[in-house]
PDBQT receptor file of N, H, CA, C and O in Angstrom, charges set to zero:
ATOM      1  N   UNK A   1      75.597 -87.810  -2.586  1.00  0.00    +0.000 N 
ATOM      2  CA  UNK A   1      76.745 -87.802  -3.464  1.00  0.00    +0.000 C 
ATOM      3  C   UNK A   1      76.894 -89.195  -4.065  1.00  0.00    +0.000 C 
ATOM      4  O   UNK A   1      76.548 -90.222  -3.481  1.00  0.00    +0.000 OA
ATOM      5  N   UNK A   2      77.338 -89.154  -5.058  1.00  0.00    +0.000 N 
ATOM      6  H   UNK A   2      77.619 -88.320  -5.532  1.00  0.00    +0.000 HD
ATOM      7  CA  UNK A   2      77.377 -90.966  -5.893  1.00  0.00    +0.000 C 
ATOM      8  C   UNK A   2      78.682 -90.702  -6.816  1.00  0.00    +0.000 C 
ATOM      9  O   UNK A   2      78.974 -89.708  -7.480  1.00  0.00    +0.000 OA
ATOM     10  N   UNK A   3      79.428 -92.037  -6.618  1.00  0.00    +0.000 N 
ATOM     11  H   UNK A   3      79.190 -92.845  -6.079  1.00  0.00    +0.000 HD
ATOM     12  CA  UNK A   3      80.711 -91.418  -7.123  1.00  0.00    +0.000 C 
ATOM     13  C   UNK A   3      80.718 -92.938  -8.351  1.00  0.00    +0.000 C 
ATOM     14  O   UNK A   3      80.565 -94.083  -7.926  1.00  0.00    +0.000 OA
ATOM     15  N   UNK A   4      80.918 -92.632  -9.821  1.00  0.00    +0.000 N 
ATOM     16  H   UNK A   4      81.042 -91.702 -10.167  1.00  0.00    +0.000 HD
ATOM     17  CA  UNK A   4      81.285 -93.621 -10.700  1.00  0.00    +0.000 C 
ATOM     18  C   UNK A   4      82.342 -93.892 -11.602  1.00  0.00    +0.000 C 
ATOM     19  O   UNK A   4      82.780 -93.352 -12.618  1.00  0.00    +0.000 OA
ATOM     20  N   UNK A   5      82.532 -94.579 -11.138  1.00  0.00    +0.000 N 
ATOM     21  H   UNK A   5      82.176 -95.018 -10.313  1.00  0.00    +0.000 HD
ATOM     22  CA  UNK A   5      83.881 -94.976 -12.596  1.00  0.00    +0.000 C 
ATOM     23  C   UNK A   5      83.388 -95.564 -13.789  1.00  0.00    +0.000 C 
ATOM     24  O   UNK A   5      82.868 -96.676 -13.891  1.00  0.00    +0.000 OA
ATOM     25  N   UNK A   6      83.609 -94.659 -14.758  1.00  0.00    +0.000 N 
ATOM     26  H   UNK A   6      84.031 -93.756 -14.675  1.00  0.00    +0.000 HD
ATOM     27  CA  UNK A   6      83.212 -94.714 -16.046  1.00  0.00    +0.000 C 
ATOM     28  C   UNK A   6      84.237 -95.515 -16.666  1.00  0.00    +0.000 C 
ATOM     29  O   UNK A   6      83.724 -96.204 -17.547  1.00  0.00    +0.000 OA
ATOM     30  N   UNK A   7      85.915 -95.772 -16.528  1.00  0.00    +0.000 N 
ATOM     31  H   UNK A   7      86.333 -95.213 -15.812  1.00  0.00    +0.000 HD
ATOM     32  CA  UNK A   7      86.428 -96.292 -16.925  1.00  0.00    +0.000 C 
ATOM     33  C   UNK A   7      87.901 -96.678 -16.201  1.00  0.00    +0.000 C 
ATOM     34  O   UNK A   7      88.548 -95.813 -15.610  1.00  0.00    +0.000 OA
ATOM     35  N   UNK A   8      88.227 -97.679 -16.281  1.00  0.00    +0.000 N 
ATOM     36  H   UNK A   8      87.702 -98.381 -16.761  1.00  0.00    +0.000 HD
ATOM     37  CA  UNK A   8      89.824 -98.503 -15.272  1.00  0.00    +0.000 C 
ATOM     38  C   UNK A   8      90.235 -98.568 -15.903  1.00  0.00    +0.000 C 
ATOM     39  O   UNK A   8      90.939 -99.474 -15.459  1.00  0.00    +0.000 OA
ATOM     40  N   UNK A   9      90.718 -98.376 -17.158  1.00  0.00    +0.000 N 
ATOM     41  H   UNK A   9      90.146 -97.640 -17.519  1.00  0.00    +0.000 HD
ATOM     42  CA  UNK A   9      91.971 -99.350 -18.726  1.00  0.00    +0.000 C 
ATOM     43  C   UNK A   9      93.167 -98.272 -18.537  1.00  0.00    +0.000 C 
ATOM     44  O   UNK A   9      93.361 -97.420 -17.670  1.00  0.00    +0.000 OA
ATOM     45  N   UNK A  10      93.708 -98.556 -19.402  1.00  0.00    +0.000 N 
ATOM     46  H   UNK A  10      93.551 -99.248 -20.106  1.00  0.00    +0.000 HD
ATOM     47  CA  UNK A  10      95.162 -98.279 -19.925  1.00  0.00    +0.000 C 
ATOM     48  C   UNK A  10      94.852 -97.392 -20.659  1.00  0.00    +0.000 C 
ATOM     49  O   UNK A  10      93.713 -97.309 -21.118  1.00  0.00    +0.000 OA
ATOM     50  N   UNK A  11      95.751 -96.584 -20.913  1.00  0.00    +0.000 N 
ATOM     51  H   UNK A  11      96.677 -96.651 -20.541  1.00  0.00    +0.000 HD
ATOM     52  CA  UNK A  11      96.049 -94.934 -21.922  1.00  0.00    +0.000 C 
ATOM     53  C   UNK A  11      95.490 -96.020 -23.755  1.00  0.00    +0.000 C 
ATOM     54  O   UNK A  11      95.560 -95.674 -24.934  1.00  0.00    +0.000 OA
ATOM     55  N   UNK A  12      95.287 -96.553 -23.483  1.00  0.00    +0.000 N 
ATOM     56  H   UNK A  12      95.230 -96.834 -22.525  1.00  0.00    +0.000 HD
ATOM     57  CA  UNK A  12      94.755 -97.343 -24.707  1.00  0.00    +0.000 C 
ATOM     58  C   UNK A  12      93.807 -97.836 -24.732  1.00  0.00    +0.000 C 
ATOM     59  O   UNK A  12      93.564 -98.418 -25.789  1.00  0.00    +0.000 OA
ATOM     60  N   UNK A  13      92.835 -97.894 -23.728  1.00  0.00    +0.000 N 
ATOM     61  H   UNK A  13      93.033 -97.421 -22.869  1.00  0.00    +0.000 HD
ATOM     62  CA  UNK A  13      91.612 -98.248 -24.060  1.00  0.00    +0.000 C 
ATOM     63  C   UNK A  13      91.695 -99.955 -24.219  1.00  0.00    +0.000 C 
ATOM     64  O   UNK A  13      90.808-100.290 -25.003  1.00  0.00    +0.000 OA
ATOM     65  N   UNK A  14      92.220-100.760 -23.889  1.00  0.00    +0.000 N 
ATOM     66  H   UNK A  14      92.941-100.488 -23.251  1.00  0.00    +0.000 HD
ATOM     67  CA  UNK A  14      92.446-102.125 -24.558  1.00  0.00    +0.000 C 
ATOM     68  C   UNK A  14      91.472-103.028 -24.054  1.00  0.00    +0.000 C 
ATOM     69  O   UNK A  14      90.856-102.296 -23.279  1.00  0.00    +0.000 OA
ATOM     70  N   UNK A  15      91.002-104.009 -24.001  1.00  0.00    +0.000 N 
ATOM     71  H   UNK A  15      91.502-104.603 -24.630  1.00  0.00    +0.000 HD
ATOM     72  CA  UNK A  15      90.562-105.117 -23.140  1.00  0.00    +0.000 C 
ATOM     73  C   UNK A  15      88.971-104.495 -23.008  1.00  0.00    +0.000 C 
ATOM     74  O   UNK A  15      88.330-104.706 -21.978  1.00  0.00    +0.000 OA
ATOM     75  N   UNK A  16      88.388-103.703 -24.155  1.00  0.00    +0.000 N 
ATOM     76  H   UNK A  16      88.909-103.532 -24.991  1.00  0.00    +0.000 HD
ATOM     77  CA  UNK A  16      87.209-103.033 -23.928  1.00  0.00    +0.000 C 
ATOM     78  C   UNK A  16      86.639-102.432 -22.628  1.00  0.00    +0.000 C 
ATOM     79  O   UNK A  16      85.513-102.608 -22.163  1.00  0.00    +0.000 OA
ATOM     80  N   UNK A  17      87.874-101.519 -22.028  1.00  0.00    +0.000 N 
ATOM     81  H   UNK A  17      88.789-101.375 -22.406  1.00  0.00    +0.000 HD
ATOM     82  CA  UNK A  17      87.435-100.878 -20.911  1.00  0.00    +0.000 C 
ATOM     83  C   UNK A  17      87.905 -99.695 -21.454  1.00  0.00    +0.000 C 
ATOM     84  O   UNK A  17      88.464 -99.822 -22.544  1.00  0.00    +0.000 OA
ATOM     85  N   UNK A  18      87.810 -98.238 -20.852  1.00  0.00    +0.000 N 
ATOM     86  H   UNK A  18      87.357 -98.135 -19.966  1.00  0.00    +0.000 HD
ATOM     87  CA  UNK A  18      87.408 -97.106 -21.014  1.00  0.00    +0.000 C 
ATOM     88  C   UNK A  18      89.155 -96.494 -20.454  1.00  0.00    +0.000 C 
ATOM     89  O   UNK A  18      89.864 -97.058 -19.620  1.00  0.00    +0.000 OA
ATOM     90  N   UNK A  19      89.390 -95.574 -21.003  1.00  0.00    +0.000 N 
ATOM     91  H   UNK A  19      88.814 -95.116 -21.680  1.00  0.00    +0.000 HD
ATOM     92  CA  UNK A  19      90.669 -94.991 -20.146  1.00  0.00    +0.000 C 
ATOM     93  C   UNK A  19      90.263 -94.332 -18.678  1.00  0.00    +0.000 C 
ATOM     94  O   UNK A  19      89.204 -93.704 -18.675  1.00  0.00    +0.000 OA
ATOM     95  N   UNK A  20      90.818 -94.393 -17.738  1.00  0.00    +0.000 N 
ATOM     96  H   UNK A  20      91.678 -94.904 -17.741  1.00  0.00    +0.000 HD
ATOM     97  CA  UNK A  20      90.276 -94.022 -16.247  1.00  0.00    +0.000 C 
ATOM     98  C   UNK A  20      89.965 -92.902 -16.305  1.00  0.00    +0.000 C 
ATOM     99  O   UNK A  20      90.730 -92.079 -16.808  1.00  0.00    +0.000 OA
ATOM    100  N   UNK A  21      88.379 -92.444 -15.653  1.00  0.00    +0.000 N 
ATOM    101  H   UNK A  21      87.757 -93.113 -15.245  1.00  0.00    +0.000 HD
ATOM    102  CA  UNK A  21      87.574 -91.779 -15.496  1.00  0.00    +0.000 C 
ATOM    103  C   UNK A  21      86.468 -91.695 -14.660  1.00  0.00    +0.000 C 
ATOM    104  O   UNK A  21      85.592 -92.558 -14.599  1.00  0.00    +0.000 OA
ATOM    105  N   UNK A  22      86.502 -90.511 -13.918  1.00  0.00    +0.000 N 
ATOM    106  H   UNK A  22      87.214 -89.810 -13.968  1.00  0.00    +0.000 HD
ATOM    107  CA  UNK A  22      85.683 -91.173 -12.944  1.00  0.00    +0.000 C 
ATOM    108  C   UNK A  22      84.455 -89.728 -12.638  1.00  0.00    +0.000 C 
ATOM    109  O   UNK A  22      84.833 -88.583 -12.886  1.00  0.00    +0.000 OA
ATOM    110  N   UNK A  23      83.323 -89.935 -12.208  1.00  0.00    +0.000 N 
ATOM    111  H   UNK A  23      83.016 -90.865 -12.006  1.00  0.00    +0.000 HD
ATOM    112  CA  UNK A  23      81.949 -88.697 -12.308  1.00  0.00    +0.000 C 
ATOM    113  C   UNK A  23      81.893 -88.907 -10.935  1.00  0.00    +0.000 C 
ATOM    114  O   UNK A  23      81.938 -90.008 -10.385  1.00  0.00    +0.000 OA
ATOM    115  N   UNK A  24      81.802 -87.904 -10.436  1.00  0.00    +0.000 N 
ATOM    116  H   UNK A  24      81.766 -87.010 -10.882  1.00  0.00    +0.000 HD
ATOM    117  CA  UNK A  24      81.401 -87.878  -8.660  1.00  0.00    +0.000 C 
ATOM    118  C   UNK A  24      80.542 -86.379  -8.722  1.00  0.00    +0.000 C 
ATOM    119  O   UNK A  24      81.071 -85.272  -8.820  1.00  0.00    +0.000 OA
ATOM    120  N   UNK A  25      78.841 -86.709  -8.622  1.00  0.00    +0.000 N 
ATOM    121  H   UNK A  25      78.411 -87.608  -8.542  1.00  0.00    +0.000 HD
ATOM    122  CA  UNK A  25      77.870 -86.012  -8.518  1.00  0.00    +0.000 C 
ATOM    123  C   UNK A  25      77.214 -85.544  -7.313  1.00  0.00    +0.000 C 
ATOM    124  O   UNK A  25      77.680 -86.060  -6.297  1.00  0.00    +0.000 OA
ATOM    125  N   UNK A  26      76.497 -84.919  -7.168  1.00  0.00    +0.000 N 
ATOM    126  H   UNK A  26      76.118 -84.500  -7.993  1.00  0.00    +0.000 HD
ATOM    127  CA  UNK A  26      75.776 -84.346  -6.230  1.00  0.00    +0.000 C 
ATOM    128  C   UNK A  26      74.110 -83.515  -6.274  1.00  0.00    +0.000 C 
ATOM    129  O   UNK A  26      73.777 -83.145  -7.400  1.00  0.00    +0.000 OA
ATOM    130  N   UNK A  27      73.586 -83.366  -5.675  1.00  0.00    +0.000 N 
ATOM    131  H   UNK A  27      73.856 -83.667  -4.760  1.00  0.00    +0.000 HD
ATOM    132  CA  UNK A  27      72.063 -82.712  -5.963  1.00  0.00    +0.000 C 
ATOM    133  C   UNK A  27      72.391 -81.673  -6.756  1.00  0.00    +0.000 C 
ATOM    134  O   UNK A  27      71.622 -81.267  -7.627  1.00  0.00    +0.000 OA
ATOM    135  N   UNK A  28      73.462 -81.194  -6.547  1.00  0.00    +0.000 N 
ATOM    136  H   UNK A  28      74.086 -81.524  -5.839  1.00  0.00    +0.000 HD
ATOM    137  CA  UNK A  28      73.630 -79.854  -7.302  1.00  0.00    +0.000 C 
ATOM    138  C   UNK A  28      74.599 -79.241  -8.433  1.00  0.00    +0.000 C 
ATOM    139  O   UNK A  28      74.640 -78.118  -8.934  1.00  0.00    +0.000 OA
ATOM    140  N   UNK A  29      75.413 -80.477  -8.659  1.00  0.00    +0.000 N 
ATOM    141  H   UNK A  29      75.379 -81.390  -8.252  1.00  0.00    +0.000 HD
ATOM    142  CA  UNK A  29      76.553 -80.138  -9.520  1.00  0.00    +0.000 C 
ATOM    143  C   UNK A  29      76.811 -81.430  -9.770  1.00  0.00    +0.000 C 
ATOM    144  O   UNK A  29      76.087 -82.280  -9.251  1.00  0.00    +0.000 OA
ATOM    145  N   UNK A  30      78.162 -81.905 -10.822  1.00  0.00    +0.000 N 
ATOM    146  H   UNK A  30      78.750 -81.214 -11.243  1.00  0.00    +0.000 HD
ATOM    147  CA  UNK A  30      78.970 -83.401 -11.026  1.00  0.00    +0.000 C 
ATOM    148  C   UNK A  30      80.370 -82.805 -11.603  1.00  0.00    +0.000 C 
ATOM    149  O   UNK A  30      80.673 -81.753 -12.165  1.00  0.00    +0.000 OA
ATOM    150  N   UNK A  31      80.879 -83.640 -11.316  1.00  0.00    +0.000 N 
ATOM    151  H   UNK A  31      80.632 -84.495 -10.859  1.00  0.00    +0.000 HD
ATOM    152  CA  UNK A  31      82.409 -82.909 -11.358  1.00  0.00    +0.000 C 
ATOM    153  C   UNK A  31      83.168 -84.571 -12.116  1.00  0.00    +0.000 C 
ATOM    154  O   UNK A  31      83.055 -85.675 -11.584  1.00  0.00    +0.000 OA
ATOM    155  N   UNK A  32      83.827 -84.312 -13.299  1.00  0.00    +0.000 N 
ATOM    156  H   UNK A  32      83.920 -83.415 -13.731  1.00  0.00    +0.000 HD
ATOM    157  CA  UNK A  32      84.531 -85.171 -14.182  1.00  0.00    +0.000 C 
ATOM    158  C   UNK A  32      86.015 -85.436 -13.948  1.00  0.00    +0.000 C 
ATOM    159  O   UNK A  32      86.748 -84.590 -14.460  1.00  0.00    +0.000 OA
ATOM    160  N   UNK A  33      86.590 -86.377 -13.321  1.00  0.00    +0.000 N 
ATOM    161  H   UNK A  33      85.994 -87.065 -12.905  1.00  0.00    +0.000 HD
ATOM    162  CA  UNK A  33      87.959 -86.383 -12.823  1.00  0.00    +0.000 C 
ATOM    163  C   UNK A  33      88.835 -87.748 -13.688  1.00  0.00    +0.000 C 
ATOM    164  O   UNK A  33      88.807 -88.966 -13.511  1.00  0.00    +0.000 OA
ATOM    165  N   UNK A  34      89.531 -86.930 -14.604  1.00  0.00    +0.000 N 
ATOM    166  H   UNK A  34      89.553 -85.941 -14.748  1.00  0.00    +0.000 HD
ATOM    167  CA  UNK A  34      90.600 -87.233 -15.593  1.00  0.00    +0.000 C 
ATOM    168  C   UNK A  34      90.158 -87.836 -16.092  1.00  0.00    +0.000 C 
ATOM    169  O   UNK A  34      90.041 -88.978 -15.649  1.00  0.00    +0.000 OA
ATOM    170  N   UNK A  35      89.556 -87.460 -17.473  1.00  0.00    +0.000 N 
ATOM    171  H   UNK A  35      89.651 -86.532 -17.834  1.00  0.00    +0.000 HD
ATOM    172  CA  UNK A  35      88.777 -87.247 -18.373  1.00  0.00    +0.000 C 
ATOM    173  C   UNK A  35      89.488 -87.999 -19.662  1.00  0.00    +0.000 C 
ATOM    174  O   UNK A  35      90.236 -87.114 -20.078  1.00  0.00    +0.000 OA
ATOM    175  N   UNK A  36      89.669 -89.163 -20.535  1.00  0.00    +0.000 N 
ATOM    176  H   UNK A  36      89.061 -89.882 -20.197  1.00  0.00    +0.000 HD
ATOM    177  CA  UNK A  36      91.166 -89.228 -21.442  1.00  0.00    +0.000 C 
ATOM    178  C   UNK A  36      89.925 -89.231 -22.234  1.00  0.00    +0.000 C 
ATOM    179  O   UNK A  36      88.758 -89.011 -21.909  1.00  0.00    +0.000 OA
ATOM    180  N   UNK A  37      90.633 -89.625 -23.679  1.00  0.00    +0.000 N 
ATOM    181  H   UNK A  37      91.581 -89.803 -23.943  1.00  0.00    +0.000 HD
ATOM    182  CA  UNK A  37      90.031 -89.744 -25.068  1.00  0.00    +0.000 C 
ATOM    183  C   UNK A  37      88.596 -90.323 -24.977  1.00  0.00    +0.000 C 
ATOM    184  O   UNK A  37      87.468 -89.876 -25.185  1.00  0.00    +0.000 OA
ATOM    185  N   UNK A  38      89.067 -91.392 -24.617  1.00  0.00    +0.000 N 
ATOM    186  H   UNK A  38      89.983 -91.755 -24.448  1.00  0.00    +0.000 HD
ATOM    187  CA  UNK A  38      87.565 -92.217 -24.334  1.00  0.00    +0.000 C 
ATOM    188  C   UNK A  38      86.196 -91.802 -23.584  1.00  0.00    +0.000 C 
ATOM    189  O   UNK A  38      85.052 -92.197 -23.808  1.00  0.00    +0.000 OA
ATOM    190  N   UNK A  39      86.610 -90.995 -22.741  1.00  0.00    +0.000 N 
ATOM    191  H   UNK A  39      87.539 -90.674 -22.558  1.00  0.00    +0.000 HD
ATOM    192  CA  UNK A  39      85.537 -90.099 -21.937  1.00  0.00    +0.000 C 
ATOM    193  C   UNK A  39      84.064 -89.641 -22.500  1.00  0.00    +0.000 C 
ATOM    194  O   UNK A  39      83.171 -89.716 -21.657  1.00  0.00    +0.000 OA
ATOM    195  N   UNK A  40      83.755 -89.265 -23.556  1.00  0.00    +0.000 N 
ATOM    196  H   UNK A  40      84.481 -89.204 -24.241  1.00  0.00    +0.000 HD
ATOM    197  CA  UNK A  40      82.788 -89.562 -24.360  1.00  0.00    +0.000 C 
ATOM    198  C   UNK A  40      81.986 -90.498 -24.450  1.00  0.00    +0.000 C 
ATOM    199  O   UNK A  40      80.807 -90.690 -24.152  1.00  0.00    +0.000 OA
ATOM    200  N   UNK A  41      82.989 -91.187 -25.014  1.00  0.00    +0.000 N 
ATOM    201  H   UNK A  41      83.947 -91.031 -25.256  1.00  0.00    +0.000 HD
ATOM    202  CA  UNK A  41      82.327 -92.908 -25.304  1.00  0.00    +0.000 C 
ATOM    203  C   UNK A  41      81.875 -93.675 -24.659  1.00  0.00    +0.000 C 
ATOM    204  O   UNK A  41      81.095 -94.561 -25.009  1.00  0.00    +0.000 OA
ATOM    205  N   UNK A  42      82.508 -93.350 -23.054  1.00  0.00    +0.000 N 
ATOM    206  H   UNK A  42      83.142 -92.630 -22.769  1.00  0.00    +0.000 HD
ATOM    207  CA  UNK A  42      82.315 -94.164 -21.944  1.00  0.00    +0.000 C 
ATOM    208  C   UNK A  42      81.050 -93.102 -21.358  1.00  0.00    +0.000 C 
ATOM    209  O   UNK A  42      80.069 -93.664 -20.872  1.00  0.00    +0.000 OA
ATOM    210  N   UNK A  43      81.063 -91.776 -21.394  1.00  0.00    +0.000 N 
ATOM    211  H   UNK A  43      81.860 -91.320 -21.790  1.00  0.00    +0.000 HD
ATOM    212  CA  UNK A  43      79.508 -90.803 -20.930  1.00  0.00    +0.000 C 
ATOM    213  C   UNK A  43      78.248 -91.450 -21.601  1.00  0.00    +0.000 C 
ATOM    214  O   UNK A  43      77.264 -91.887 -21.005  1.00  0.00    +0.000 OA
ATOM    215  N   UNK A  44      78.423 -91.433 -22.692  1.00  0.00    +0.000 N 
ATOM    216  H   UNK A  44      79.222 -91.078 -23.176  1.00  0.00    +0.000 HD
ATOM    217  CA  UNK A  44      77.156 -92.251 -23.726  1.00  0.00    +0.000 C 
ATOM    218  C   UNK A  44      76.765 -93.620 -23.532  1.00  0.00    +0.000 C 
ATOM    219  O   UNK A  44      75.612 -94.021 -23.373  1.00  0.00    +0.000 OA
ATOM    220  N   UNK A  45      77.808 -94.297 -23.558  1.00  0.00    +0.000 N 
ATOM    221  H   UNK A  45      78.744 -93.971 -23.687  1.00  0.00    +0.000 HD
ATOM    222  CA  UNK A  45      77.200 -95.613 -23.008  1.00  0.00    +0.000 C 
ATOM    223  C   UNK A  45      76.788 -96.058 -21.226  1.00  0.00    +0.000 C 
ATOM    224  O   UNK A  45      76.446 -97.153 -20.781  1.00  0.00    +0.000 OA
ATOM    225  N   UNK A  46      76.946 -94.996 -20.645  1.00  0.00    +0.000 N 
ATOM    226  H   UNK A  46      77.224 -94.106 -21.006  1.00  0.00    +0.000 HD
ATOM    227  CA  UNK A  46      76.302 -94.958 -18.915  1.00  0.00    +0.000 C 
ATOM    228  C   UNK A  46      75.853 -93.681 -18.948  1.00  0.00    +0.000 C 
ATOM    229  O   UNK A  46      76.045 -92.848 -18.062  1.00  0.00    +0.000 OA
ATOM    230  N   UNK A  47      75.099 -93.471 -20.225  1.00  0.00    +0.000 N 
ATOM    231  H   UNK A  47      74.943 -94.148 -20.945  1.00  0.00    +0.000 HD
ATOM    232  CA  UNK A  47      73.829 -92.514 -20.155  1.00  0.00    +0.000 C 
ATOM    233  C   UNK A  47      74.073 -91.234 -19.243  1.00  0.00    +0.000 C 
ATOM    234  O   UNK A  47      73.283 -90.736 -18.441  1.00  0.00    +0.000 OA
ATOM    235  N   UNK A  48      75.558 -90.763 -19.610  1.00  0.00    +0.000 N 
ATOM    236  H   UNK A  48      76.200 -91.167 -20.261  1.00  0.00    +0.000 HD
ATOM    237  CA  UNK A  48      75.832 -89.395 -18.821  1.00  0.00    +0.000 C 
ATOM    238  C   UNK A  48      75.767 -88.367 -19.792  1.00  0.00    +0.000 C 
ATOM    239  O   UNK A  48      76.391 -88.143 -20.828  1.00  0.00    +0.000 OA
ATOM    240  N   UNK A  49      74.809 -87.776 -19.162  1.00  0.00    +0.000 N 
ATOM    241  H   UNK A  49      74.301 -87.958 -18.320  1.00  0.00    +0.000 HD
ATOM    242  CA  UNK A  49      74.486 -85.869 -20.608  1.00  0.00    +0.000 C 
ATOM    243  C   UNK A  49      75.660 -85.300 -19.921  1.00  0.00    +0.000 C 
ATOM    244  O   UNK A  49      75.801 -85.505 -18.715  1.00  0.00    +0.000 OA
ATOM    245  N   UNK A  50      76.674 -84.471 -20.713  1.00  0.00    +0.000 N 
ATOM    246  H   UNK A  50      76.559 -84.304 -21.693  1.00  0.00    +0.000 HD
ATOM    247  CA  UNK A  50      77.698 -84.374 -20.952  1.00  0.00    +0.000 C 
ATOM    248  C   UNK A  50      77.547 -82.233 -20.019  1.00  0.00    +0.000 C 
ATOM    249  O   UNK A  50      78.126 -81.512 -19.206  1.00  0.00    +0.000 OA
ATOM    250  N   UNK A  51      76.514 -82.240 -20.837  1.00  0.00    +0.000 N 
ATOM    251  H   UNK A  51      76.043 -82.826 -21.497  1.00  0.00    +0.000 HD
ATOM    252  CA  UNK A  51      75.730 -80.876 -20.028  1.00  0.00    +0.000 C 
ATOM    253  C   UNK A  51      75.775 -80.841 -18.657  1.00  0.00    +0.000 C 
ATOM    254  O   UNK A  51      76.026 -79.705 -18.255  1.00  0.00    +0.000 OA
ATOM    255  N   UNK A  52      75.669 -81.420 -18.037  1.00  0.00    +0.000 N 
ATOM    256  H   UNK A  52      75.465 -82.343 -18.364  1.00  0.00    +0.000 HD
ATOM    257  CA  UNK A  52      75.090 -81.664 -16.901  1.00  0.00    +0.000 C 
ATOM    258  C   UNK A  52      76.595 -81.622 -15.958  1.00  0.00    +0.000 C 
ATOM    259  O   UNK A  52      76.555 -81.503 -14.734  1.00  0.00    +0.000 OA
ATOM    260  N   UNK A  53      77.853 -81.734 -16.699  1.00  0.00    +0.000 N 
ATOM    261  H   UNK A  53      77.885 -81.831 -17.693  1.00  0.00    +0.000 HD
ATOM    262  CA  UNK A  53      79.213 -81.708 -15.887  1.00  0.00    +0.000 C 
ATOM    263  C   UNK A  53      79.628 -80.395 -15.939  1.00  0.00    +0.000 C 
ATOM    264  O   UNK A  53      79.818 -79.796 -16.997  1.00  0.00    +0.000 OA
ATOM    265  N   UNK A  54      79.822 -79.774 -14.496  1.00  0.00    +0.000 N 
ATOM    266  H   UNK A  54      79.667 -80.260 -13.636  1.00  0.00    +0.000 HD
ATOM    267  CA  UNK A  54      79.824 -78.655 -14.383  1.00  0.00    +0.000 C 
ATOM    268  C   UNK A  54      81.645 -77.813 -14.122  1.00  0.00    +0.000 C 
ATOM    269  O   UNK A  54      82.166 -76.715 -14.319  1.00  0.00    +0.000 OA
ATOM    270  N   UNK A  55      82.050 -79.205 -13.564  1.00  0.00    +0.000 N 
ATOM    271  H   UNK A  55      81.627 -80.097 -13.404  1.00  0.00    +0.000 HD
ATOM    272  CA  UNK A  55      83.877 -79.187 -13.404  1.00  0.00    +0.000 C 
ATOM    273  C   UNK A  55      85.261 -80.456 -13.902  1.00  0.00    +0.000 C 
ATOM    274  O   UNK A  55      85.594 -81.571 -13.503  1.00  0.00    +0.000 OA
ATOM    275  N   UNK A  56      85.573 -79.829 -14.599  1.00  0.00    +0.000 N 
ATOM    276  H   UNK A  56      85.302 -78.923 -14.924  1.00  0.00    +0.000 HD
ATOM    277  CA  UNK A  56      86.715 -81.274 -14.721  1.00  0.00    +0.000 C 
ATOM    278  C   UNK A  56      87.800 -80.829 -14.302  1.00  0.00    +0.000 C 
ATOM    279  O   UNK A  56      88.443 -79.787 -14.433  1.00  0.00    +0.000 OA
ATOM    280  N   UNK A  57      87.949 -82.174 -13.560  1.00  0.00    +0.000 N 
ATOM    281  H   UNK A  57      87.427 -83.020 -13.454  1.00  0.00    +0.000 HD
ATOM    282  CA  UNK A  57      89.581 -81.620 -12.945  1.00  0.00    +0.000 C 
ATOM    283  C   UNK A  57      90.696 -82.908 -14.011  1.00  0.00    +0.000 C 
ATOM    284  O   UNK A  57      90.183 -83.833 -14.641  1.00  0.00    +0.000 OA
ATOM    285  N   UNK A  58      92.015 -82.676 -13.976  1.00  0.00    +0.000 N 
ATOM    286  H   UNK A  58      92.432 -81.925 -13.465  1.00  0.00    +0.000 HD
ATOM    287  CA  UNK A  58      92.870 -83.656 -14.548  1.00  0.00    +0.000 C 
ATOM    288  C   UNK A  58      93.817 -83.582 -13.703  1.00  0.00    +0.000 C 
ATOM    289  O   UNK A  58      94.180 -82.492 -13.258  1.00  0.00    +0.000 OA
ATOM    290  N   UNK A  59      94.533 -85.063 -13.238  1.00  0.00    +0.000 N 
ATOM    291  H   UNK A  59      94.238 -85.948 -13.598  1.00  0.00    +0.000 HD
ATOM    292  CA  UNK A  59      95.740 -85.513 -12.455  1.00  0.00    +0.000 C 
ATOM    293  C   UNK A  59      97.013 -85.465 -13.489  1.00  0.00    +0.000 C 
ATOM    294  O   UNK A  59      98.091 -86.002 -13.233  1.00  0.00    +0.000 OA
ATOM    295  N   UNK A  60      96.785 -84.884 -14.464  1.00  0.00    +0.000 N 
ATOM    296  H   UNK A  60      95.909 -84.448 -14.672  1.00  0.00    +0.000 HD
ATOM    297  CA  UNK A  60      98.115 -84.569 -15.421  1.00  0.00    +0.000 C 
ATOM    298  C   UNK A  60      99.117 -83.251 -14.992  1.00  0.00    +0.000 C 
ATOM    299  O   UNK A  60      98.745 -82.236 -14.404  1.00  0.00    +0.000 OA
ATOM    300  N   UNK A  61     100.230 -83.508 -15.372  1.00  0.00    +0.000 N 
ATOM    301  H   UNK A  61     100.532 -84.332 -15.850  1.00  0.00    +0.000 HD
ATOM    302  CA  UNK A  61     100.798 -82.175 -14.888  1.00  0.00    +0.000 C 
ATOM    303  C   UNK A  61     102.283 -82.473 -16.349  1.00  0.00    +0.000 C 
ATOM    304  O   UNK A  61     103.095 -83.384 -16.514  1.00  0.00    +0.000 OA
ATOM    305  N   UNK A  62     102.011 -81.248 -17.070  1.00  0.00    +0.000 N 
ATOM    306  H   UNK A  62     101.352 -80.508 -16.936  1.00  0.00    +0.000 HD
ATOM    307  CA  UNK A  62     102.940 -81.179 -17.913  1.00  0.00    +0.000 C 
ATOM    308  C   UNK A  62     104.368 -80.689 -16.777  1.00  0.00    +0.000 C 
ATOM    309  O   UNK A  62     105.496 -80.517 -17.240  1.00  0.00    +0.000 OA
TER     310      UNK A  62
């Protein structure tokens, strides 16, 4: 299992860090946990195929 943080910043992205996001994978699956705008941007530049995420969960609650 390998767990990464793709991004620590603020709901704004500021200070050229990523809005918090984090990939925790496994031999057999990867699972995307709270995912904001930036999530993309921050997959592409640490070479994460976007395919390859099989669950996202979000710590939001309307």
């Amino acid at each position: 299992m390998q767990f990464r943080v793709l991004g620590n910043g603020d709901a704004f992205a500021s200070g050229d860090r990523f809005n918090t996001c984090m990939l925790v994978t496994t031999s057999a699956t990867a699972c995307l946990i709270d995912g904001g705008a930036s999530s993309p941007i921050a997959m592409r530049r640490f070479n994460v195929d976007p395919s390859t995420i099989a669950t996202m969960l979000s710590i939001y609650k309307e």
